[in-house]
C-alpha positions in Angstrom: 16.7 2.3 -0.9 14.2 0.3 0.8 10.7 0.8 1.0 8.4 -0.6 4.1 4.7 -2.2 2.9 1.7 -0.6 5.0 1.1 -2.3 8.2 -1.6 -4.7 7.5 -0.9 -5.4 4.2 -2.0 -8.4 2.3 0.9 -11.2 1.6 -0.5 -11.0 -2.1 -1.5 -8.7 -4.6 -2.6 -8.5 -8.4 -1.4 -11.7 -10.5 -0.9 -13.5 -6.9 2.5 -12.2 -6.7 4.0 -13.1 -2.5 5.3 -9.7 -1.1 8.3 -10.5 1.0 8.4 -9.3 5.0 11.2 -6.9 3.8 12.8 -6.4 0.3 15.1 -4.6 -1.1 15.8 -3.0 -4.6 19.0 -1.3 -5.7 18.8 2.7 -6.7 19.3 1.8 -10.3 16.0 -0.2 -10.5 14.0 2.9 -9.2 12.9 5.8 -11.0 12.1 9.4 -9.2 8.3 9.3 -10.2 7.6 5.8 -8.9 4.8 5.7 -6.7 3.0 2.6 -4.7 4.3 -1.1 -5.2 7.6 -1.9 -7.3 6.5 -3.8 -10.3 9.0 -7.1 -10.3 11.5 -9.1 -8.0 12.8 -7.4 -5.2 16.9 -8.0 -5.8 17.3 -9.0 -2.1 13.9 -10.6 -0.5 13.2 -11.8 3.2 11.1 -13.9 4.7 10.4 -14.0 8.3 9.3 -17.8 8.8 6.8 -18.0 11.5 3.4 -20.5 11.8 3.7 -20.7 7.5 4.1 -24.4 6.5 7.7 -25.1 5.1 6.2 -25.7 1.7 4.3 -22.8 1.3 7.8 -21.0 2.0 9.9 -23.1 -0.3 7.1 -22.3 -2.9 7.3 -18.1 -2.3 11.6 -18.9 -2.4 11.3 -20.4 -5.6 9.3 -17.6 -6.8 11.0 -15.0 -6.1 14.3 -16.3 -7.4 13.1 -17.3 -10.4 11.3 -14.2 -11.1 14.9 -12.2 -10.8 15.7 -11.8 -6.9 19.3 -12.4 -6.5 19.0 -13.7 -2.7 16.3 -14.8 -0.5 17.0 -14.9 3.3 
């Protein structure tokens, strides 16, 4: 299951956590009365790199890896 962000949304939320362009999470991570943002990792996250400086996207891949994503494309 996939789940789209609101056009317009800000690349960070609470804590500073990066939302990826797309994510997704596998059916066993979500639960029926889950509303709004998914707390955690996405399991597969992608970035589309456009004008963002290479480290800045380095930093968000390191981030998301090491905070449980099991690829980052």
């Amino acid at each position: 299951m996939t789940r789209r962000q609101p056009y317009g949304r800000s690349d960070r939320v609470e804590h500073n956590s990066p939302i990826p362009d797309v994510s997704f999470v596998r059916n066993e991570r979500l639960s029926p009365d889950i509303q709004g943002l998914i707390q955690g990792a996405p399991d597969v996250a992608i970035e589309v790199v456009s004008s963002e400086p290479a480290a800045q996207l380095e930093q968000k891949i390191s981030l998301y890896l090491a905070q449980g994503s099991k690829l980052v494309v």
